[in-house]
Every structure is written in structure tokens, then in C-alpha cells.
N, C-alpha and C positions, 0 to 999 in steps of 0.2 A: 589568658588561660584557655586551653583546648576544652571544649565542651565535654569532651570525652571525659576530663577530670572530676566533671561537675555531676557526673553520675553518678547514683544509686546501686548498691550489689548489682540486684537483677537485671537492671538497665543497662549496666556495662555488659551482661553476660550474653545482653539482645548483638550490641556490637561485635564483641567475641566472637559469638558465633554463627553471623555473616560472615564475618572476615574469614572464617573455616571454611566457607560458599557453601553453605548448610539453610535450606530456608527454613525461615523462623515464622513459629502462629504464636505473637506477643497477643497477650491478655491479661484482662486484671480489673478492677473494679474502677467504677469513676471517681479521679481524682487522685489515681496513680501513676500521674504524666508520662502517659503511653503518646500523647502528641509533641513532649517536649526529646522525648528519645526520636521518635519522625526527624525532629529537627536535628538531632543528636548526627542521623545517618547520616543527612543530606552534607552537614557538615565535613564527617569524618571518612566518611567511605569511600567518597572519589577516589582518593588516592590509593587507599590498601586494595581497591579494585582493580585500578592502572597495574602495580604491585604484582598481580596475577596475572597479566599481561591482557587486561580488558581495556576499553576507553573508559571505564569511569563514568558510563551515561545512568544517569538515576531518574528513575520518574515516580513523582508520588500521583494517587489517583484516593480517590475515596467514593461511596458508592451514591451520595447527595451532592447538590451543587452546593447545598449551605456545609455541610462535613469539607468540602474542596476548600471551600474558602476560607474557614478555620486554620485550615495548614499552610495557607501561604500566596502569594500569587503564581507561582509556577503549577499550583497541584491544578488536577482538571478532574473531572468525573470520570468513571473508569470505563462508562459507555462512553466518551469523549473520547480518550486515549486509545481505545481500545477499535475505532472506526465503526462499533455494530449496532448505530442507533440506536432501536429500545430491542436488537437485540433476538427478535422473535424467529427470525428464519435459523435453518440449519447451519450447520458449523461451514460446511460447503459452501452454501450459498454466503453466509457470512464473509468468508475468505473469497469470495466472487469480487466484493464489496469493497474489501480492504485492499485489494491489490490494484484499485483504478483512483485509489485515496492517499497519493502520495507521502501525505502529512503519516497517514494510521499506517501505510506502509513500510516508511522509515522507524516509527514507535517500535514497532515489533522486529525490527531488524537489528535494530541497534540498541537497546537496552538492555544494558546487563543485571539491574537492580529494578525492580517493581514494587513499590509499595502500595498496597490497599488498606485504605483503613474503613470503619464502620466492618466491617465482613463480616456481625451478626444479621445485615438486612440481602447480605447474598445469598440466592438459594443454589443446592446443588448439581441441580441444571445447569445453572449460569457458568459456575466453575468448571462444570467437566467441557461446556462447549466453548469457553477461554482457552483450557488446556490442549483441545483440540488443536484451536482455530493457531495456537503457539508451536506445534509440533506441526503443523503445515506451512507456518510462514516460514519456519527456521530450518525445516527439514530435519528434522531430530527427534526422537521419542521420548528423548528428557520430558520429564511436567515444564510443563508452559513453552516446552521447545527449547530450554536451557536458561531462561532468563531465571536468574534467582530472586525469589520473593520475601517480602516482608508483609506478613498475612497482620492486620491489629483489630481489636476489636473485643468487647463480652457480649458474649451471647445471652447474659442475662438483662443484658437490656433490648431494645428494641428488634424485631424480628424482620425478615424481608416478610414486604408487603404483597401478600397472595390473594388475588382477586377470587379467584375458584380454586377447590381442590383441598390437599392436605398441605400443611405446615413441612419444608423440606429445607433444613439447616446446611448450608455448604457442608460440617462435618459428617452430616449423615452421607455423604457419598462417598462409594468405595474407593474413590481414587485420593480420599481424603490425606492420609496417614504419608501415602508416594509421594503428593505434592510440599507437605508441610512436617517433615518427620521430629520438627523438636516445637515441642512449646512449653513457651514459657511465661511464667504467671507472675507480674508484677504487685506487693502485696504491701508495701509502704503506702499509704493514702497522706499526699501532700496540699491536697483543696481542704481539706477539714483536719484542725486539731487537736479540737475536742475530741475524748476518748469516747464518754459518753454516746457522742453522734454518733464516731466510727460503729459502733456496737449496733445501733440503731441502726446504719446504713448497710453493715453485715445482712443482720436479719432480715431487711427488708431485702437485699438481693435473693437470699438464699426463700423469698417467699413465705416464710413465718416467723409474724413477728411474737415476740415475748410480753410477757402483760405489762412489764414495764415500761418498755418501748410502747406498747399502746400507748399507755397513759400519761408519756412523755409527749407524741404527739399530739393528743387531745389537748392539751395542756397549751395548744398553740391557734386553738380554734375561738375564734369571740372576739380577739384582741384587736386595739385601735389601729388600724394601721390606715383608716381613710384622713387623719389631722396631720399627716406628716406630708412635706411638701415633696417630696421623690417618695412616689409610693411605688411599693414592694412590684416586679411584673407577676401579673396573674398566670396560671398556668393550668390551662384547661386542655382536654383531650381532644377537642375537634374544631373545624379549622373555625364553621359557622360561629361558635360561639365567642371566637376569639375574636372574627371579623365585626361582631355586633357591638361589642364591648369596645375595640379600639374605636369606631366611627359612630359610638353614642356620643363617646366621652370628648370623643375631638369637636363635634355638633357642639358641646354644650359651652365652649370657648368664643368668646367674643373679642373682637378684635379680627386685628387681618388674617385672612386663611393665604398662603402663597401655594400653590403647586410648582415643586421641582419637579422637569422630567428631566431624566438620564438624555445623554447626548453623547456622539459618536466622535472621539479624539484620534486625533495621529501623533506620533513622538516625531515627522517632523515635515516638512515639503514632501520629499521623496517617497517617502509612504504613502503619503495621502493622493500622488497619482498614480499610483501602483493599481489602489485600490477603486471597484466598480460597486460600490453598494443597492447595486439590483441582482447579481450576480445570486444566483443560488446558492452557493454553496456558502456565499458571505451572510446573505439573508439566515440562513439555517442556525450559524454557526451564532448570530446576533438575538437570534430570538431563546436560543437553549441558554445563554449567559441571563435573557431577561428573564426567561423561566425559571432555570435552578439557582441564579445565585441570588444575596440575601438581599440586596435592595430590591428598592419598589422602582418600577420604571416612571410613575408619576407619586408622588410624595407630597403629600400633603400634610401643612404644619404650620402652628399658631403659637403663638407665647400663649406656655402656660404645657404645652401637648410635653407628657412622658414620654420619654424616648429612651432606647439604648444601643450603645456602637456596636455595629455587624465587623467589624476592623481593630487589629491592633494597633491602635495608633501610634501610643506611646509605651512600650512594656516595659521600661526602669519605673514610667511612673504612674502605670498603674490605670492608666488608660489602653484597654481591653476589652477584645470581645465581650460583651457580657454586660461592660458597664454601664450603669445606669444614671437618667440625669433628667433635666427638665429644660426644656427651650426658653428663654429667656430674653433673647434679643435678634434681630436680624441683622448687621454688619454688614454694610457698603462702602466697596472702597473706592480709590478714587481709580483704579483701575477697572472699575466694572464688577467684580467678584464680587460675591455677595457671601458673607459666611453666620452661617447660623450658629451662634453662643450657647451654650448650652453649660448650665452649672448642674455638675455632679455631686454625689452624697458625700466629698468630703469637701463641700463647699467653694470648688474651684470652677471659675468660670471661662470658660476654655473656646474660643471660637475654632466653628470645624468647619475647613473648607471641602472643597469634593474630593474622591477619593476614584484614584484609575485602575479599573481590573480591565487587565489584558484580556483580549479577543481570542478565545481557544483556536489557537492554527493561524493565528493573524499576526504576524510579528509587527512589535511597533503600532497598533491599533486598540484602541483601547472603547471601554465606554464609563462616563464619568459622570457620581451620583453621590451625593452625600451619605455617609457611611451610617448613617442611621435609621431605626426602625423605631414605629408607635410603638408603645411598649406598655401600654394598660394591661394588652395581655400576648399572648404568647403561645403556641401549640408544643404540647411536650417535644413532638416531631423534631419542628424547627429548636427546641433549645438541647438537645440531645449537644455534646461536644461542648455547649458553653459554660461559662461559670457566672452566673446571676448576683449582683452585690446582696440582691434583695428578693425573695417571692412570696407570692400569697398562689397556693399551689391547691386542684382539686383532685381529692385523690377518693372521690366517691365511688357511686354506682356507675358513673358515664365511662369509670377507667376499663377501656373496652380489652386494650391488649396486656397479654403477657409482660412482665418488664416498665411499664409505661408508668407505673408509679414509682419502682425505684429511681427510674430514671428524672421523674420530676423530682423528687426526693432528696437525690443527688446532685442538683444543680448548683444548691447555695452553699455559703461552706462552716456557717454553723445553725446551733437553732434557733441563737438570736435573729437570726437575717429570715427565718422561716413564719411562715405564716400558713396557717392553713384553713379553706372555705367551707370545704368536706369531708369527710372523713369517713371510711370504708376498711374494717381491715381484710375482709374479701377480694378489694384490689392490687392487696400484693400476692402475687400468684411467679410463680415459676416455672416454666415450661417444664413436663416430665421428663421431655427426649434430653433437654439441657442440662436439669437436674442429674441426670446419666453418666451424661458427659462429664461432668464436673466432679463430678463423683460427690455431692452436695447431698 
């Protein structure tokens, strides 16, 4: 069956009208699989682009290396894709950059579809000096220099992260409405469904909640969840508290501790003397994979340590980003591989061996690390895009941002799997400018 068939009204209406070369700003709340339509395009649109008499080149990007990696191993970071580091110099100078970066040079030449997802953490800076930087490489005044986009994202959830100054949403820029002239709101919620929550989960996007919804959540504070042997991941707002919590809890494990590090693969001979890993721009390119994506480059882990997969492993069965489980055994084979067992909350015990994400711009290069994270706790940040079997969530006074409660809120997909530490209803908050936008 064509994926295309397996869509939802709205979600076919996202396909529809690309195939019209109309860029679309999909949105929608979490858990109205605005990532499984991502996959929808990748699928489907090649060809209706060829059709127009394009090549057919798609690139997905998303604005975190952990959002990248949720989408797939082809997607990259959109500072990745895009050649402008973190981005700081002028559109000029940027385009300086990109035209001695053969990989960032071809991106921009040859793409006829760009997908971004996350696009409530882009500000409108960023956007207008992409649009620039696309109307200079292309030669064209079209937005983005003709590449057609696929904008995804709510802006009710997490904001770009602004060190100084005022809060500046990508739609607050005038050139908003030129670049992205349709959007459309995805409103089927397929992670939760229960009505109940739905209703819950409304409210708490839209920033007020109802007294009932209070005292539905309260309702979930107190409760056992330290006797159960896969416990709920914690979900606190800042990174300290998460990092204290995972490496109490791993300390308190006795038995053997192993450190995995990540280590640098080749898909085959020929690759691996292509490549010179001193080389700068190889170094760069290895260190931004150990930065932004979701493993840990040294990993450390004991029978007994919570864990949960950064990788879809298995999606018929339910092995997923998100899932949660507990280490159980370490597996040697007689080939040398070592794989760590790890049994999940429906009781199945699953050995997981490493898992290869390719080297952004390095074909055939990989770096390979067991797909897994400590998982006592968790920062909203990093679980933004997942879906959590289980959480015990704080959604107190520490909830510092806009959005950052719905968004932990919205992780798990009912209220049996919910748990919560704190409780604030001052923390659900809605940005005013959004609130605007939305017309909410």
C-alpha cells in the first residue's frame, strides 16, 4: 500500500499541496503525526517532483541534532545542511562560506523540496538570512531561491533558544506569509486516545487549564511508581538536575559498570582510505554528530540502569524512539560483539546491538554506539519529538519556559502512563505573540 493511502484528511492535504509547488507551514499539536507525514513526503514526492520536471532531490533538516535523528538517518541539522555553522555572520559572509563547502554548495543547488521540522525553535533572523543566503546561491528572488519548503512544527511548544534580547518567532518576520503562503493545521491527535486527556492536552497548550483538568492532574501526584521494575523517565526542566539523578542512580548499582565509547566505522575498504581523520573538516563534522546527536559518546551501564532507545528499531513491533526498559544482561558472542539485553515494559527481552548514524557529508562513514540512553531522567528539551512508554514529569515552579510543560505533558500517551512530581498550574503558560498567531 502507498503511504499516501494511509493518510489522514489534513495530512493528505499537506501532499496535495506540495505537489501544487505551494510551500506548506504544517502544524498541529503533539501527537498528530506531523513526523509520520515527513516520512509520507520522502516517500511520495520524488516522483510527482520529477513529474514537474525537477530531479526529485528531498532533503529533510530539523533545527536539533536529537529532532534530526527522530526523522531518519538521511535527515541532518538545518545548520548542517545548510553550511553556516552556528550561523552568526552575515548572509554575505555566510554565502562566502558555503561556496568553498562543496557538500553545502551542491545542497543548495540542487534541492528542489526542503523540509524543516521543530520551526518553533527558529527565530526570524535565522529564516530571513536562509532566504537570503537561497536567493544568492540560486540566483532567483523566489523565497529560499526557488527551493520549495515544507515548514513543521507548533509553536506552542518549545521556543528558539535566545541568549539576549526579545523572543523573535520565525512568523513574526515580514517575509513570513511570501515564504510559507498556506498552512495547515493538523487536528486528529493519534499518540493519545483517551478523550479525556485530549481535552487535558488542548488546555494545557492553549495555556489554561480548567479545574477539572487541574484536579485530574493532581490526581497523579503521590503515586507508587518507585516498586515497579521499568520506572516511569523523570522529566525535569534543566539539564543539571537530570544529569544528577541519572549518575546517582547508576552509582547506586552494584555489579560491573562497562563504558561503551562510540567508535568510527566504514561501510567498506574503499572508504576507509578515502578517509584522513585529522583532516579538519572530518574532525568538525565528527565532533557536531557527538554533540548534537542522541547518544553518548562514552556510555556507561550496569544490570539493573533504566534505559531508553534514541532509534527506531523495530516499528511493527513497537520498539521505538521513546521505549523504555531496563538492562538486564551483557551478551558475548563468539564473534567479539557484545550486545546489551535489555527487557522492556512489555516484558520482552531484546538484545541490542550498536546502531550506525552516518557522518553528515561523509558517505559511507559512520560512527557506531548503542542506541540507548540512562533514562531515570530526561530534560523536556531532549524528549520534545519522543513518545515515552512511561513518565514521572515536573511541571512545577523550575518550569522556566513557555510551552515546556505542555510539552512534557505531551510525551506519554495516556494518564495511566503519567506521573507527576510537581505540580504548578502557573507553568502552563502560552506565549502572547503565539497566542495571536493562533488565534487561541
Amino acid at each position: 500500500m502507498d503511504k499516501y493511502d494511509t493518510l489522514a484528511g489534513e495530512q493528505k492535504e499537506v501532499i496535495n499541496t506540495l505537489i501544487t509547488g505551494i510551500n506548506v507551514f504544517m502544524t498541529g499539536c503533539g501527537g498528530t503525526g506531523k513526523s509520520y507525514v515527513i516520512q509520507s513526503v520522502m516517500e511520495v514526492m520524488p516522483d510527482r517532483l520529477k513529474a514537474r520536471g525537477l530531479k526529485g532531490v528531498i532533503h529533510v533538516t530539523a533545527l536539533t541534532g536529537c529532532a534530526a535523528l527522530l526523522l531518519g538517518p538521511e535527515a541532518k541539522t538545518l545548520h548542517s545542511w545548510a553550511g553556516i555553522g552556528l550561523g552568526k555572520e552575515s548572509a554575505s559572509e555566510l554565502v562566502g562560506k558555503i561556496v568553498k563547502n562543496g557538500r553545502a554548495k551542491k545542497y543548495w543547488r540542487e534541492t528542489d523540496l526542503l523540509v524543516i521540522d521543530e520551526i518553533s525553535m527558529l527565530t526570524a533572523e535565522l529564516l530571513e538570512k536562509l532566504d537570503d543566503i537561497g536567493q544568492r546561491m540560486r540566483r532567483s528572488s523566489k523565497p529560499f531561491g526557488g527551493i520549495q519548503l515544507l515548514l513543521v512544527g507548533d509553536f506552542c511548544q518549545l521556543p528558539p533558544v535566545v541568549k539576549e534580547g526579545v523572543m523573535n518567532f520565525a512568523f513574526q518576520s515580514e517575509r513570513w506569509t511570501a515564504i510559507v503562503p498556506k498552512m495547515i493545521e493538523l487536528k486528529t491527535i493519534h499518540r493519545q486516545k483517551d478523550p479525556v486527556f485530549h481535552t487535558i492536552l488542548d488546555e494545557a497548550r492553549r495555556g489554561v487549564l480548567s479545574a477539572e483538568s487541574e484536579a485530574l492532574l493532581k490526581s497523579r501526584m503521590g503515586l507508587d511508581w518507585k516498586s515497579l521494575k521499568i520506572r516511569p523517565t523523570l522529566l525535569f526542566p534543566k539539564n543539571h538536575e537530570v544529569d544528577m539523578i541519572n549518575e546517582a542512580n547508576l552509582k547506586k548499582l552494584k555489579g560491573e559498570h562497562r563504558v561503551f565509547k562510540a567508535s568510527t566505522g566504514y561501510a567498506n575498504a574503499m572508504v576507509a582510505a578515502k578517509v584522513n581523520q585529522k583532516d579538519p573538516g572530518f574532525q568538525r563534522s565528527q565532533d557536531m554528530m557527538d554533540r548534537e546527536g542522541g547518544y553518548r559518546t562514552d556510555l556507561e551501564l550496569a544490570v539493573g540502569a533504566q534505559v531508553m532507545l534514541i532509534h527506531n528499531l523495530k516499528v511493527d513491533e513497537g520498539l521505538v524512539n521513546g521505549s523504555r526498559g531496563v538492562v538486564v544482561e551483557f551478551l558475548s558472542k563468539e564473534t567479539g560483539e557484545t550486545y546489551v539485553v535489555v527487557e522492556f515494559l512489555d516484558g520482552r527481552k531484546i538484545p541490542i546491538a550498536k546502531h550506525k548514524w552516518e557522518l553528515d557529508g561523509w558517505k559511507g562513514v559512520f560512527r557506531a554506539q548503542y542506541p540507548l540512553r540512562l533514562a531515570w531522567a530526561c530534560t523536556v528539551h531532549k524528549a520534545q519529538g519522543a513518545t515515552l512508554d512511561s513518565a514521572l514529569i515536573d511541571i512545577g515552579m523550575d518550569t522556566f519556559e513557555c510551552g515546556q510543560a505542555y510539552v512534557a505533558l505531551s510525551r506519554v500517551k495516556s494518564l495511566e502512563s503519567l506521573y507527576i512530581h510537581d505540580f504548578c498550574v502557573e507553568a502552563f503558560r502560552l506565549h502572547p505573540t503565539v497566542k495571536a498567531f493562533y488565534g487561541l
